[in-house]
N, C-alpha and C positions, 0 to 999 in steps of 0.2 A: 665799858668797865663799870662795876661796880665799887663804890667808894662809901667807907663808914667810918665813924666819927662819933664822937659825945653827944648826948643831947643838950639841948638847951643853947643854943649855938651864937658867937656873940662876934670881936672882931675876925680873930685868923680861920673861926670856924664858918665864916659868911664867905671872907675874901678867897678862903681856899676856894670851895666849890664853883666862885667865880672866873677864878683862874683857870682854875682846871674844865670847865665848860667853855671858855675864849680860846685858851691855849692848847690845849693836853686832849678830852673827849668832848667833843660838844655833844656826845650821846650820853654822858655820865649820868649814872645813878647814884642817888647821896640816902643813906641809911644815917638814922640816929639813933642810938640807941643807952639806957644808962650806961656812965663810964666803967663799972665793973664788968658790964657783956659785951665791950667792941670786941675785945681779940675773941673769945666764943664765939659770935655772929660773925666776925670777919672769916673764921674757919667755916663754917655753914655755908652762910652765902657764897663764901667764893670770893667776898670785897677786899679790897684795899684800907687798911687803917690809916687814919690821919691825924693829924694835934688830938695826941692821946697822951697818957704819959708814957712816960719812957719802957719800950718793952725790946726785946732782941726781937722780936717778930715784927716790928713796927719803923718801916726805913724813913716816914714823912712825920718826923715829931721835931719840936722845938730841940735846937743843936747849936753848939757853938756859940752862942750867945743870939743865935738867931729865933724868928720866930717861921714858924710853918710853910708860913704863904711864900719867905724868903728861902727856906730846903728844897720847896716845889720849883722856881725859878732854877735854879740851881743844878738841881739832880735832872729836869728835863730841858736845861740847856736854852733856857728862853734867854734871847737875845735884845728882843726889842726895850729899848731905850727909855721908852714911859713906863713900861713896867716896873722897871730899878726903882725907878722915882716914886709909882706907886707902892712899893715894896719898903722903902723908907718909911712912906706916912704909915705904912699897915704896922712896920717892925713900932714905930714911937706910940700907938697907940693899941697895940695888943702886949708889949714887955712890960710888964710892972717898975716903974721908975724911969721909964721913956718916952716920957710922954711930950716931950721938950723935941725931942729927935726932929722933928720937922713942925713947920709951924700950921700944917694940916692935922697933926695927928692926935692931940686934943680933942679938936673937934671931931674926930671921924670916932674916938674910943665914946664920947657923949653922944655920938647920934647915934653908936650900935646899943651903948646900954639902951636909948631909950625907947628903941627897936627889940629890944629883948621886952622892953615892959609892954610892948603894944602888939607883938606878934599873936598870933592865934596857937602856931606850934612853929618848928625849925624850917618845913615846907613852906609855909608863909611867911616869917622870916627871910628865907632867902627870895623869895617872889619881891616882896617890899624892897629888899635893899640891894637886890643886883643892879636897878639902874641906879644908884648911886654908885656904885665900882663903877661902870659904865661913863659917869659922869665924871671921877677924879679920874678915870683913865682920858677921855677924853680931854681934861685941865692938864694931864701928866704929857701929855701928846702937846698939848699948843704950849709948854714951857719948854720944848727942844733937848737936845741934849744933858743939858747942864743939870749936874746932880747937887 
């Protein structure tokens, strides 16, 4: 599948592609493109839009008070148990004013900005910080169930 999104890409637009390569397609393609040409280029391409704003043609955007990475969970039915938990730290540190949400998720919104100041483009961006998803998924794993 083909998957497009904003450019400039920071938390939910890091952890989605993450997810969605762990969980959803490990063969996914991630387009960026400015925010005024996703849904254009999502019709071209053939992609999937994602944390975009809000559009009728757009079923993976911030909802409910949730953020992205938590829609994607959700709409594809993921189950596993670390994920929720990663899905917390992602919601407190990609919501504006949530940053409290868990005591990871501070941290994780400072290390994306400063992942956004140090990236080359959005492709390197996510090359850089996928082992860190990697890594809180793996912490989200050895803390067990408990939310």
């Amino acid at each position: 599948m083909k998957w497009i999104t904003r450019e400039r890409v920071k938390v939910d637009r890091v952890a989605c592609p993450w997810l969605i390569r762990k969980f959803i397609d490990p063969e996914a393609q991630f387009h960026f493109v400015p925010a005024v040409e996703v849904m254009e280029q999502a019709r071209r391409l053939g992609a999937i839009p994602f944390d975009v704003p809000p559009h009728p043609d757009a079923k993976y955007v911030h909802r409910d008070g949730k953020c992205t990475f938590e829609v994607l969970v959700e709409e594809y039915q993921i189950t596993d148990r670390a994920v929720y938990r990663l899905a917390n730290i992602v919601h407190g540190a990609d919501i504006a004013g949530e940053e409290n949400a868990t005591p990871q998720s501070a941290g994780l919104k400072a290390i994306a900005e400063g992942f956004a100041e140090t990236g080359r483009d959005d492709y390197d961006r996510l090359e850089k910080e996928f082992p860190l998803y990697d890594a809180l998924y793996a912490w989200c794993r050895k803390q067990g169930a408990a939310l």
